[in-house]
N, C-alpha and C positions, 0 to 999 in steps of 0.2 A: 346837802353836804357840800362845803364850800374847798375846792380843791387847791392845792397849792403846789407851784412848781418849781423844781430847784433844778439848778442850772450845774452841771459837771462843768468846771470851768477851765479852759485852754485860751488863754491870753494871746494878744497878737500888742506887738510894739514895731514904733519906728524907729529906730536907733541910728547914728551916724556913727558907725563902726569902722570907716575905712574906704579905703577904693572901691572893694568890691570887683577889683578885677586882677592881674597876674602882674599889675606894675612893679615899681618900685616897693611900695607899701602895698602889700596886699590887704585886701578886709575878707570876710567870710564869705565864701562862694555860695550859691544856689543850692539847696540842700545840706549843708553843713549845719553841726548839730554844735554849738558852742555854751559855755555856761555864763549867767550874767544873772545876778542877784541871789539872795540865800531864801530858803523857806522861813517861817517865823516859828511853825508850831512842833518840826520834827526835827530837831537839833540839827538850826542852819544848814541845812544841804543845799548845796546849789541848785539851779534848777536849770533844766536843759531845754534849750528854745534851738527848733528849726529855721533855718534862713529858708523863708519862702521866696523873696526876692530882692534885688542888689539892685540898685540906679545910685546913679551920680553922688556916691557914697555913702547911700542911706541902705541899710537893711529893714524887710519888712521882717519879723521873727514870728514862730506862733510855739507856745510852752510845748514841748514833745509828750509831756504826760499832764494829765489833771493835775492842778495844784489849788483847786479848794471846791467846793459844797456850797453853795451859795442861793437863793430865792433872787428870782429877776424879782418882786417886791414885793413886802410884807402885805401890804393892801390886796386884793385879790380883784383889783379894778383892770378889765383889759383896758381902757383907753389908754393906761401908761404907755408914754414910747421912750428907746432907748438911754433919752437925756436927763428922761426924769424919774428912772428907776433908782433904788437900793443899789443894786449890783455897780452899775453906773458909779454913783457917789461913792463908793466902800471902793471899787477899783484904781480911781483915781484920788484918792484920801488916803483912807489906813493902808490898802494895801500897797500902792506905789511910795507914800512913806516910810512903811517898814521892811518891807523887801529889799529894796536897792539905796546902797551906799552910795553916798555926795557923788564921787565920780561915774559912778553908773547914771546915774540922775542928768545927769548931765549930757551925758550919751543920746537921751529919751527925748524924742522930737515928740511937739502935740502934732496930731494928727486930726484934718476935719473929716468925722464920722458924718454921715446921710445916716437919718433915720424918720424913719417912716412907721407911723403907726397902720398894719395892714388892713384895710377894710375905711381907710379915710381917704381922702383929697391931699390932707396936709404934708409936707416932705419941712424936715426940721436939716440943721445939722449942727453939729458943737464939737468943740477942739477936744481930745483927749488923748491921753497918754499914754492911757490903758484900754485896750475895748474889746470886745467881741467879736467876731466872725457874723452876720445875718446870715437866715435863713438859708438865702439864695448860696451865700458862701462856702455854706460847711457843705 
């Protein structure tokens, strides 16, 4: 029996929201909860991202609640690693297209993700917008 596993998904983004600190222009502090793009499937509700952390006016945010059901990938191949998954592609495709409006988009720094398929030699890594938390992380 060949198993399959879905992913409860809690997003992390890089965003350029601001100072990030109590200046002039304040951006969102360290643990602040703000809202930035809409759901697609439960009549557009915003969706609430944690400021994990603030540097030189980038916010790192991660989604406060699940916001989708997803398979890291339909294939049930472990050697997938994180660049060449389903999840991967559909995070930074449909969902970063349909979620967030032109001026949020804009906000959204690519980010280079390390990934590492565990139980190999190889370390990959590739820009994204949208990604995951690894193991080591959550």
């Amino acid at each position: 029996m060949k198993r399959r596993w879905w992913i409860y998904l809690s997003f992390i983004l890089c965003c350029g929201l601001g100072a990030c600190s109590k200046d002039a222009n304040p951006g969102p502090e360290r643990g602040e909860v703000i809202q930035f793009g809409k759901t697609v499937d439960e009549g557009s509700e915003s969706i609430s991202w944690v400021v994990l952390a603030c540097e030189d006016g980038k916010a790192l945010l991660l989604s406060e609640e699940v916001v989708a059901y997803r398979e890291f990938h339909k294939k049930t191949n472990t050697g997938i690693e994180w660049h060449e998954s389903d999840v991967c592609t559909w995070l930074n495709t449909e969902f970063y297209e349909e979620v967030f409006a032109t001026e949020e988009k804009e906000k959204i720094l690519s980010t280079k993700v390390q990934t590492k398929n565990y139980g190999s030699d190889t370390a990959d890594s590739v820009e994204n917008k949208v990604f995951l938390l690894d193991i080591r992380e959550v």
